[in-house]
C-alpha positions in Angstrom: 58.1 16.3 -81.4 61.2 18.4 -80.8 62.2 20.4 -84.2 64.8 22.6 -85.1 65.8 25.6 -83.2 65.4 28.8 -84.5 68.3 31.0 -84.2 66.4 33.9 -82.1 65.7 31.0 -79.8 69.6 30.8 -79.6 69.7 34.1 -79.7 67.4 34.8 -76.3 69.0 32.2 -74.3 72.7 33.7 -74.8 71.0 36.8 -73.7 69.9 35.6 -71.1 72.8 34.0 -69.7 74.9 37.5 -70.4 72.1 38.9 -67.9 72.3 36.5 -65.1 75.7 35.8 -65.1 76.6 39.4 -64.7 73.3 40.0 -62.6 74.4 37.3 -59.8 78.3 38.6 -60.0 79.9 35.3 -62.2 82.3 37.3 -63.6 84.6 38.5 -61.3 87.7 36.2 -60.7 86.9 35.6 -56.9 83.3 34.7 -55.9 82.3 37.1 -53.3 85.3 38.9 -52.6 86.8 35.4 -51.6 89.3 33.7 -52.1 87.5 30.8 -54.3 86.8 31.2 -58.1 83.0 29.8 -58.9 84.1 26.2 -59.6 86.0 26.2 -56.7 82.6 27.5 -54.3 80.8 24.8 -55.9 83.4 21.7 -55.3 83.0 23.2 -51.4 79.3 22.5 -51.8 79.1 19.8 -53.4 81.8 18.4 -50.3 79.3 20.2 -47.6 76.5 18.4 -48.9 77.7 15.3 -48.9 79.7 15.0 -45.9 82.2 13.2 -47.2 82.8 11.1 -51.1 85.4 10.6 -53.6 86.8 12.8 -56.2 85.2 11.0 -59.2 81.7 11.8 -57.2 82.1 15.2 -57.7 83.5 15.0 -61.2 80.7 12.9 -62.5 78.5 15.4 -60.7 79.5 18.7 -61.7 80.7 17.7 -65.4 84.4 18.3 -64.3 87.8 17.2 -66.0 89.8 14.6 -63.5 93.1 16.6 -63.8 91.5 19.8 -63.3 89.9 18.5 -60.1 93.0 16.8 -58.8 95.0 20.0 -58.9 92.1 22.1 -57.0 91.9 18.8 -54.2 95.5 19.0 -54.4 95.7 22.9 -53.1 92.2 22.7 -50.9 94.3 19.6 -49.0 97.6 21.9 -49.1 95.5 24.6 -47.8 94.3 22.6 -45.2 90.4 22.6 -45.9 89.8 19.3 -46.7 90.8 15.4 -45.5 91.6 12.5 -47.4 91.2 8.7 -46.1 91.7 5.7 -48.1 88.5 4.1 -49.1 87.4 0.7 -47.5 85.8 -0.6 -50.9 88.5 0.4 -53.3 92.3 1.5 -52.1 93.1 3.5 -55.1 90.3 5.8 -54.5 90.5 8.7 -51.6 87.9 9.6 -49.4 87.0 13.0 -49.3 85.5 15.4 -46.5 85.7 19.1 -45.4 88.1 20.2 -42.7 87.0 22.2 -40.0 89.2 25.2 -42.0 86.9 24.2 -44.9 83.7 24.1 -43.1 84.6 27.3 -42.0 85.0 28.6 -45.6 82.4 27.3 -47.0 79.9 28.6 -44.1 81.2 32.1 -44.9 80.6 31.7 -48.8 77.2 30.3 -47.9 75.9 32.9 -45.9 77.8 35.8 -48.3 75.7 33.9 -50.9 72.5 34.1 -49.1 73.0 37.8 -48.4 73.8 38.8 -52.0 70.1 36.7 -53.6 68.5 38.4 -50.7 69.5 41.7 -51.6 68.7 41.6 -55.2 65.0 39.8 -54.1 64.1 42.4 -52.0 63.0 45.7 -53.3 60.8 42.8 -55.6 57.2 42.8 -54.8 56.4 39.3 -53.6 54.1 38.5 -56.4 56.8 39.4 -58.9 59.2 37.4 -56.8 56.9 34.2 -56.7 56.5 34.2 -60.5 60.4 34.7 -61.0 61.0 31.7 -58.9 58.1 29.7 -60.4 59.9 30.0 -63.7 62.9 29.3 -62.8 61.7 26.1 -61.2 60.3 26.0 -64.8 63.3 26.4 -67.1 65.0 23.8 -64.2 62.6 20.9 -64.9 62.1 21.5 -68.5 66.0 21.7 -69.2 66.4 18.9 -67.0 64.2 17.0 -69.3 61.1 17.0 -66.9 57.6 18.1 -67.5 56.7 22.0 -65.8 55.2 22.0 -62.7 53.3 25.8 -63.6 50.1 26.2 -65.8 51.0 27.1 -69.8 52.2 31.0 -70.5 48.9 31.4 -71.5 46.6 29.5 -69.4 42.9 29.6 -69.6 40.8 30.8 -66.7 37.2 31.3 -65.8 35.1 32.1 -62.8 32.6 30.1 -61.7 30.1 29.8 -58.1 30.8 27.3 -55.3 30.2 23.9 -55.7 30.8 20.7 -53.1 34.5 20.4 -52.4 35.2 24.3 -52.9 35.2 25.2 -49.3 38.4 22.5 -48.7 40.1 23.7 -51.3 39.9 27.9 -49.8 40.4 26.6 -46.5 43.8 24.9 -47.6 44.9 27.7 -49.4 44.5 29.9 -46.8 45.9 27.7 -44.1 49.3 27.5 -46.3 50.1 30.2 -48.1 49.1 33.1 -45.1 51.7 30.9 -42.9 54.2 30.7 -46.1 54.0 34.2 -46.9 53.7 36.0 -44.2 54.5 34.2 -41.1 51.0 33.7 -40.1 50.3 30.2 -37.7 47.8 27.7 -37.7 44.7 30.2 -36.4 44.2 32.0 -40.0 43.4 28.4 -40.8 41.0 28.2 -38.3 38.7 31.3 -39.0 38.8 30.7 -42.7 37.4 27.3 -42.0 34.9 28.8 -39.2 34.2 31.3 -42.3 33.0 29.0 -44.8 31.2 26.8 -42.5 28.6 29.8 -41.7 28.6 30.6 -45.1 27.0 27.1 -46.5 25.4 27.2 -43.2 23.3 30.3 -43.9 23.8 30.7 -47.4 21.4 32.8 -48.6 21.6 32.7 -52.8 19.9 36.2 -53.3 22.1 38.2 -51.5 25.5 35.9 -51.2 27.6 34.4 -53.7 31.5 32.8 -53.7 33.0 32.3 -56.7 36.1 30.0 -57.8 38.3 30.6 -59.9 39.7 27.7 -61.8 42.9 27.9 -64.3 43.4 25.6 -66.9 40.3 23.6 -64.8 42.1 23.7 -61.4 40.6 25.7 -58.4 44.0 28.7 -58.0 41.4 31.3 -56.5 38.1 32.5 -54.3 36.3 35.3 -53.2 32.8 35.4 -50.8 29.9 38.6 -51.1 28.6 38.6 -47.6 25.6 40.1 -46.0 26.6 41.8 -43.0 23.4 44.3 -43.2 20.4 44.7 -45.1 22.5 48.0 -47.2 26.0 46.2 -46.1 27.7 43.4 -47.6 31.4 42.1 -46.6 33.5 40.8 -49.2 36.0 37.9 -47.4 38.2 35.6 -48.3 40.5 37.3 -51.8 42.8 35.1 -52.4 44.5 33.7 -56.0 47.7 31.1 -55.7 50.8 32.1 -56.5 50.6 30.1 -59.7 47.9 32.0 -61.0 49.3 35.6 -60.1 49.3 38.1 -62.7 46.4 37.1 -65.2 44.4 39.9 -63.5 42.1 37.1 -61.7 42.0 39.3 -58.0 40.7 42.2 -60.2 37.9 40.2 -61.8 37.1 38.4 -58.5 36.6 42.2 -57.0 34.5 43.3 -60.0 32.3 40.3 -59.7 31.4 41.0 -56.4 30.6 44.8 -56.8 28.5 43.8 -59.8 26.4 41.2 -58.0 26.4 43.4 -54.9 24.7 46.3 -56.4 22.2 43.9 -58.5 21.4 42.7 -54.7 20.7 45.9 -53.2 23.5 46.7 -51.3 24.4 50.5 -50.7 28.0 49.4 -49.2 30.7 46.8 -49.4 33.3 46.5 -46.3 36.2 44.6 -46.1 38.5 43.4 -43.2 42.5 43.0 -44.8 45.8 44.1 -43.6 48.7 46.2 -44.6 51.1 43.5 -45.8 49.0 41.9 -48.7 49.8 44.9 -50.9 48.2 43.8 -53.8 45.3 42.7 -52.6 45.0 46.6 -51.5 46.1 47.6 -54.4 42.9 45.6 -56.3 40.3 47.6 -53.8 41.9 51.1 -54.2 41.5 50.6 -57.6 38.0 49.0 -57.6 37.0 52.7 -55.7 37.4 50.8 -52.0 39.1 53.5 -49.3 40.3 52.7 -46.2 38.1 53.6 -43.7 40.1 52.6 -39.9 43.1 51.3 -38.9 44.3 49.0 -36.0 46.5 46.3 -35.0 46.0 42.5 -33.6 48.2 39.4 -33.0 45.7 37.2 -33.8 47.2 34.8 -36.1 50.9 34.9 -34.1 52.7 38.4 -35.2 51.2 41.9 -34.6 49.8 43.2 -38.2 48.5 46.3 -39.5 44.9 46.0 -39.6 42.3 47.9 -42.1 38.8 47.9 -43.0 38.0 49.2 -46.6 34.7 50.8 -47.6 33.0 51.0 -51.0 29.6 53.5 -51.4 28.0 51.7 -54.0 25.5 54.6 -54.7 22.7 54.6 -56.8 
Protein backbone atom coordinates (compact mmCIF):
# COMPACT_ATOMS: atom_id res chain seq x y z
CA UNK A 1 0.00 0.00 0.00
CA UNK A 2 1.28 3.39 -1.29
CA UNK A 3 2.52 5.67 1.75
CA UNK A 4 3.90 8.93 2.07
CA UNK A 5 6.70 10.24 0.10
CA UNK A 6 9.69 11.13 1.57
CA UNK A 7 11.08 14.39 0.68
CA UNK A 8 14.58 12.91 -0.76
CA UNK A 9 12.30 10.97 -2.91
CA UNK A 10 11.09 14.45 -4.15
CA UNK A 11 14.19 15.49 -3.98
CA UNK A 12 15.84 12.73 -6.64
CA UNK A 13 13.14 13.02 -9.02
CA UNK A 14 13.57 17.03 -9.51
CA UNK A 15 17.06 16.08 -9.94
CA UNK A 16 16.50 14.02 -12.26
CA UNK A 17 14.39 15.98 -14.35
CA UNK A 18 17.06 19.06 -14.08
CA UNK A 19 19.45 16.27 -15.72
CA UNK A 20 17.43 15.14 -18.65
CA UNK A 21 15.85 18.12 -19.54
CA UNK A 22 19.12 19.91 -20.00
CA UNK A 23 20.79 16.48 -21.17
CA UNK A 24 18.19 16.06 -24.22
CA UNK A 25 18.38 20.14 -24.97
CA UNK A 26 14.54 21.12 -23.40
CA UNK A 27 15.66 24.25 -22.58
CA UNK A 28 16.44 26.26 -25.35
CA UNK A 29 13.52 28.25 -26.89
CA UNK A 30 13.55 26.48 -30.31
CA UNK A 31 13.81 22.60 -30.45
CA UNK A 32 16.68 21.79 -32.56
CA UNK A 33 17.61 24.96 -33.92
CA UNK A 34 14.03 25.11 -35.43
CA UNK A 35 11.67 27.04 -35.65
CA UNK A 36 9.15 25.00 -33.23
CA UNK A 37 9.24 25.43 -29.39
CA UNK A 38 8.88 21.64 -27.65
CA UNK A 39 5.06 21.88 -27.36
CA UNK A 40 4.80 22.88 -30.69
CA UNK A 41 7.22 19.58 -32.04
CA UNK A 42 5.02 17.49 -30.18
CA UNK A 43 1.39 18.90 -31.52
CA UNK A 44 3.40 18.06 -35.12
CA UNK A 45 3.66 14.51 -33.79
CA UNK A 46 0.94 13.84 -32.35
CA UNK A 47 -0.80 15.30 -36.08
CA UNK A 48 1.94 12.85 -38.01
CA UNK A 49 0.78 10.05 -36.04
CA UNK A 50 -2.51 10.26 -36.48
CA UNK A 51 -2.96 11.27 -39.95
CA UNK A 52 -5.54 13.34 -39.40
CA UNK A 53 -8.07 14.27 -35.87
CA UNK A 54 -9.58 17.17 -34.19
CA UNK A 55 -8.18 19.69 -31.91
CA UNK A 56 -9.78 18.37 -28.68
CA UNK A 57 -7.88 14.90 -29.67
CA UNK A 58 -4.78 16.36 -29.16
CA UNK A 59 -5.76 18.43 -26.13
CA UNK A 60 -7.08 15.52 -24.27
CA UNK A 61 -3.95 13.79 -25.36
CA UNK A 62 -1.14 15.96 -24.44
CA UNK A 63 -2.90 17.64 -21.32
CA UNK A 64 -3.14 20.96 -23.22
CA UNK A 65 -5.30 24.17 -22.51
CA UNK A 66 -7.99 24.70 -25.61
CA UNK A 67 -7.03 28.46 -26.09
CA UNK A 68 -3.50 27.78 -26.04
CA UNK A 69 -3.96 25.13 -28.72
CA UNK A 70 -6.24 27.22 -30.89
CA UNK A 71 -3.77 29.98 -31.14
CA UNK A 72 -0.75 27.42 -32.13
CA UNK A 73 -3.48 25.65 -34.95
CA UNK A 74 -4.29 29.11 -35.70
CA UNK A 75 -0.56 30.15 -36.80
CA UNK A 76 0.48 26.27 -38.06
CA UNK A 77 -2.78 26.88 -40.58
CA UNK A 78 -1.48 30.61 -41.20
CA UNK A 79 1.75 29.15 -41.86
CA UNK A 80 0.42 26.86 -44.05
CA UNK A 81 1.40 23.40 -42.36
CA UNK A 82 -1.66 22.14 -41.58
CA UNK A 83 -5.51 21.61 -43.21
CA UNK A 84 -8.74 21.94 -41.70
CA UNK A 85 -12.12 20.16 -42.95
CA UNK A 86 -15.32 20.30 -41.36
CA UNK A 87 -16.17 17.11 -39.55
CA UNK A 88 -18.93 14.69 -40.94
CA UNK A 89 -20.10 13.70 -37.31
CA UNK A 90 -20.14 17.05 -35.71
CA UNK A 91 -19.99 20.57 -37.75
CA UNK A 92 -18.63 22.62 -34.96
CA UNK A 93 -15.57 20.50 -34.80
CA UNK A 94 -12.55 20.85 -37.45
CA UNK A 95 -10.76 18.14 -38.87
CA UNK A 96 -7.19 18.30 -38.58
CA UNK A 97 -4.24 16.96 -40.85
CA UNK A 98 -0.64 17.94 -41.78
CA UNK A 99 0.09 19.76 -45.02
CA UNK A 100 2.62 18.77 -47.22
CA UNK A 101 4.72 22.09 -45.74
CA UNK A 102 4.00 20.38 -42.38
CA UNK A 103 5.02 16.97 -43.29
CA UNK A 104 7.96 18.42 -44.44
CA UNK A 105 8.68 20.06 -41.07
CA UNK A 106 7.94 17.57 -39.10
CA UNK A 107 10.21 15.00 -41.16
CA UNK A 108 13.10 17.31 -40.63
CA UNK A 109 12.47 17.65 -36.69
CA UNK A 110 12.12 13.86 -36.72
CA UNK A 111 15.21 12.87 -38.20
CA UNK A 112 17.14 16.03 -36.28
CA UNK A 113 15.61 14.14 -33.31
CA UNK A 114 16.85 10.82 -34.20
CA UNK A 115 20.32 12.23 -34.83
CA UNK A 116 20.68 14.08 -31.53
CA UNK A 117 19.52 10.46 -29.13
CA UNK A 118 21.88 8.68 -31.47
CA UNK A 119 24.62 10.83 -30.69
CA UNK A 120 24.40 10.93 -27.05
CA UNK A 121 23.77 6.74 -27.24
CA UNK A 122 26.74 6.12 -28.91
CA UNK A 123 30.02 6.38 -27.18
CA UNK A 124 27.61 4.05 -24.49
CA UNK A 125 28.67 0.44 -24.39
CA UNK A 126 25.67 -1.59 -25.48
CA UNK A 127 25.14 -3.22 -22.22
CA UNK A 128 25.02 0.05 -20.48
CA UNK A 129 22.72 1.25 -23.19
CA UNK A 130 20.30 -1.79 -22.85
CA UNK A 131 19.99 -1.26 -19.06
CA UNK A 132 19.33 2.60 -19.55
CA UNK A 133 16.50 1.78 -21.83
CA UNK A 134 15.25 -1.10 -19.77
CA UNK A 135 14.64 1.39 -17.01
CA UNK A 136 13.26 3.78 -18.72
CA UNK A 137 10.71 1.40 -20.03
CA UNK A 138 10.61 0.94 -16.20
CA UNK A 139 9.93 4.39 -14.73
CA UNK A 140 7.33 4.56 -18.10
CA UNK A 141 5.12 1.66 -16.96
CA UNK A 142 5.42 2.22 -13.31
CA UNK A 143 4.42 6.04 -13.65
CA UNK A 144 1.99 5.05 -15.98
CA UNK A 145 0.39 3.02 -13.24
CA UNK A 146 1.52 -0.42 -14.80
CA UNK A 147 3.40 -3.18 -13.27
CA UNK A 148 7.60 -3.32 -14.46
CA UNK A 149 8.40 -5.45 -17.10
CA UNK A 150 12.42 -5.87 -15.56
CA UNK A 151 13.44 -8.23 -12.64
CA UNK A 152 13.60 -6.21 -8.96
CA UNK A 153 16.91 -3.83 -8.43
CA UNK A 154 18.02 -6.49 -6.57
CA UNK A 155 17.11 -9.74 -8.10
CA UNK A 156 18.15 -13.11 -6.92
CA UNK A 157 20.19 -15.37 -9.13
CA UNK A 158 21.75 -18.73 -9.09
CA UNK A 159 23.37 -21.22 -11.35
CA UNK A 160 22.26 -24.36 -11.89
CA UNK A 161 23.09 -27.61 -14.67
CA UNK A 162 20.79 -28.36 -17.69
CA UNK A 163 17.61 -29.80 -17.25
CA UNK A 164 14.68 -30.80 -20.06
CA UNK A 165 13.53 -27.53 -21.75
CA UNK A 166 16.98 -25.64 -21.22
CA UNK A 167 18.23 -26.27 -24.73
CA UNK A 168 14.88 -24.24 -26.25
CA UNK A 169 15.27 -21.71 -24.06
CA UNK A 170 19.53 -21.03 -25.29
CA UNK A 171 18.55 -21.68 -28.65
CA UNK A 172 15.90 -18.83 -28.55
CA UNK A 173 18.05 -16.51 -26.99
CA UNK A 174 20.59 -16.92 -29.31
CA UNK A 175 18.38 -16.92 -32.38
CA UNK A 176 17.06 -13.24 -31.16
CA UNK A 177 19.19 -11.28 -29.51
CA UNK A 178 22.58 -12.11 -32.04
CA UNK A 179 20.00 -10.82 -34.91
CA UNK A 180 18.86 -7.80 -32.50
CA UNK A 181 22.15 -6.84 -31.51
CA UNK A 182 24.28 -7.26 -33.96
CA UNK A 183 22.70 -7.74 -37.24
CA UNK A 184 23.24 -11.34 -37.32
CA UNK A 185 20.35 -13.63 -39.61
CA UNK A 186 18.57 -16.66 -39.02
CA UNK A 187 22.01 -19.15 -39.42
CA UNK A 188 23.42 -18.24 -35.74
CA UNK A 189 20.11 -19.76 -34.94
CA UNK A 190 20.85 -22.69 -36.66
CA UNK A 191 24.33 -23.72 -35.34
CA UNK A 192 23.31 -22.92 -31.82
CA UNK A 193 20.54 -25.42 -32.23
CA UNK A 194 22.96 -27.97 -34.22
CA UNK A 195 25.19 -27.09 -30.97
CA UNK A 196 22.99 -28.29 -28.30
CA UNK A 197 21.64 -31.17 -30.16
CA UNK A 198 25.33 -32.90 -30.15
CA UNK A 199 25.62 -31.84 -26.85
CA UNK A 200 22.58 -33.99 -25.17
CA UNK A 201 23.51 -36.20 -27.92
CA UNK A 202 26.91 -37.20 -26.64
CA UNK A 203 26.82 -35.68 -23.31
CA UNK A 204 29.31 -37.07 -21.48
CA UNK A 205 28.73 -35.94 -17.47
CA UNK A 206 32.42 -36.41 -16.38
CA UNK A 207 34.00 -34.17 -18.65
CA UNK A 208 30.89 -31.77 -19.92
CA UNK A 209 28.63 -29.68 -18.11
CA UNK A 210 26.04 -26.55 -19.19
CA UNK A 211 24.86 -24.52 -16.69
CA UNK A 212 21.64 -22.03 -16.50
CA UNK A 213 21.45 -19.32 -15.01
CA UNK A 214 18.10 -18.41 -13.69
CA UNK A 215 17.10 -14.82 -12.15
CA UNK A 216 14.47 -14.42 -9.83
CA UNK A 217 13.67 -18.30 -11.10
CA UNK A 218 13.65 -17.44 -14.87
CA UNK A 219 16.26 -18.95 -17.27
CA UNK A 220 18.33 -15.07 -18.41
CA UNK A 221 21.65 -17.11 -19.07
CA UNK A 222 23.92 -20.29 -20.31
CA UNK A 223 27.23 -21.42 -20.80
CA UNK A 224 28.52 -25.19 -22.18
CA UNK A 225 32.29 -26.94 -21.05
CA UNK A 226 33.09 -29.00 -24.07
CA UNK A 227 35.43 -31.73 -24.74
CA UNK A 228 37.20 -31.02 -27.80
CA UNK A 229 40.42 -33.18 -26.71
CA UNK A 230 41.36 -35.42 -24.12
CA UNK A 231 43.71 -32.09 -22.48
CA UNK A 232 41.20 -29.53 -24.56
CA UNK A 233 37.88 -28.41 -23.65
CA UNK A 234 35.76 -25.65 -25.64
CA UNK A 235 33.64 -23.45 -23.70
CA UNK A 236 30.46 -22.39 -26.19
CA UNK A 237 27.55 -20.71 -25.98
CA UNK A 238 28.14 -17.32 -23.15
CA UNK A 239 25.34 -15.63 -23.25
CA UNK A 240 23.13 -13.65 -20.28
CA UNK A 241 19.85 -11.46 -21.52
CA UNK A 242 19.90 -8.08 -21.52
CA UNK A 243 17.71 -8.07 -18.48
CA UNK A 244 20.09 -9.79 -16.37
CA UNK A 245 23.28 -7.65 -17.52
CA UNK A 246 25.37 -6.28 -14.87
CA UNK A 247 24.92 -8.66 -11.73
CA UNK A 248 28.25 -10.17 -12.82
CA UNK A 249 26.41 -13.55 -14.06
CA UNK A 250 28.96 -13.84 -17.49
CA UNK A 251 31.91 -13.75 -14.94
CA UNK A 252 30.53 -16.47 -12.71
CA UNK A 253 29.41 -18.55 -15.72
CA UNK A 254 33.31 -18.30 -16.95
CA UNK A 255 34.57 -19.25 -13.45
CA UNK A 256 32.30 -22.20 -13.27
CA UNK A 257 33.64 -23.61 -16.21
CA UNK A 258 37.38 -23.13 -15.47
CA UNK A 259 36.72 -24.64 -12.08
CA UNK A 260 35.00 -27.79 -13.41
CA UNK A 261 37.38 -27.98 -16.28
CA UNK A 262 40.49 -28.35 -14.26
CA UNK A 263 38.58 -30.82 -11.69
CA UNK A 264 38.07 -32.84 -15.13
CA UNK A 265 41.54 -32.93 -16.35
CA UNK A 266 41.76 -30.47 -18.87
CA UNK A 267 45.18 -28.71 -19.52
CA UNK A 268 43.34 -26.04 -21.92
CA UNK A 269 40.11 -24.29 -22.53
CA UNK A 270 39.46 -22.65 -26.23
CA UNK A 271 36.92 -20.56 -27.26
CA UNK A 272 35.48 -19.44 -30.72
CA UNK A 273 33.87 -15.48 -30.24
CA UNK A 274 34.14 -12.38 -32.15
CA UNK A 275 35.32 -8.81 -31.90
CA UNK A 276 31.91 -7.16 -31.45
CA UNK A 277 30.62 -8.87 -28.15
CA UNK A 278 33.07 -6.71 -26.10
CA UNK A 279 32.12 -7.83 -22.91
CA UNK A 280 31.97 -11.09 -23.39
CA UNK A 281 35.87 -10.55 -24.24
CA UNK A 282 36.19 -8.56 -21.65
CA UNK A 283 34.96 -11.61 -19.13
CA UNK A 284 37.82 -14.03 -20.74
CA UNK A 285 40.73 -11.49 -20.68
CA UNK A 286 39.94 -11.20 -17.29
CA UNK A 287 39.37 -14.94 -16.41
CA UNK A 288 43.39 -15.23 -17.82
CA UNK A 289 41.89 -16.26 -21.65
CA UNK A 290 44.30 -14.56 -24.58
CA UNK A 291 43.59 -14.36 -27.87
CA UNK A 292 45.35 -16.81 -29.66
CA UNK A 293 44.26 -16.13 -33.91
CA UNK A 294 42.34 -13.92 -35.69
CA UNK A 295 40.14 -14.18 -38.88
CA UNK A 296 37.04 -13.14 -40.59
CA UNK A 297 33.76 -15.01 -41.93
CA UNK A 298 30.25 -14.02 -43.21
CA UNK A 299 28.67 -16.76 -41.93
CA UNK A 300 25.76 -15.57 -40.13
CA UNK A 301 25.10 -12.55 -43.08
CA UNK A 302 27.84 -9.64 -42.28
CA UNK A 303 31.62 -10.19 -42.30
CA UNK A 304 32.82 -10.20 -38.48
CA UNK A 305 36.07 -10.20 -36.78
CA UNK A 306 36.66 -13.63 -35.72
CA UNK A 307 38.87 -14.89 -32.59
CA UNK A 308 39.76 -17.97 -30.80
CA UNK A 309 40.83 -17.46 -27.06
CA UNK A 310 43.12 -19.77 -25.17
CA UNK A 311 43.41 -20.54 -21.37
CA UNK A 312 46.65 -22.88 -20.08
CA UNK A 313 44.99 -24.27 -17.16
CA UNK A 314 48.43 -25.54 -15.76
CA UNK A 315 48.89 -27.71 -12.96
Amino acid sequence: MAGAVAKQDVDAVRRFNRFYTRQIGLLQDRLFDSPFSLTQARVLYELAQRGSCTASDIAQALNLDHGYLSRMLRRFADDGLISKTTDKADARQSVLALAAKGRKAFARLDARSHREVETMLRPIPAAQRRRAIAAMGDIGAILDGKPASTPSLNPTWRLRTHRPGDMGFVVARHGTLYPAEYGWDSRIEALTAEIVAAFLKNFDPARERCWIAECDGEPVGSVFLVRETDAVARLRLLIVDPKARGLGIGRRLVEECIRFARAAGYVKITLWTHAVLTAARAIYAQAGFRLAEEWTHDEFGKTEASETWELELGA
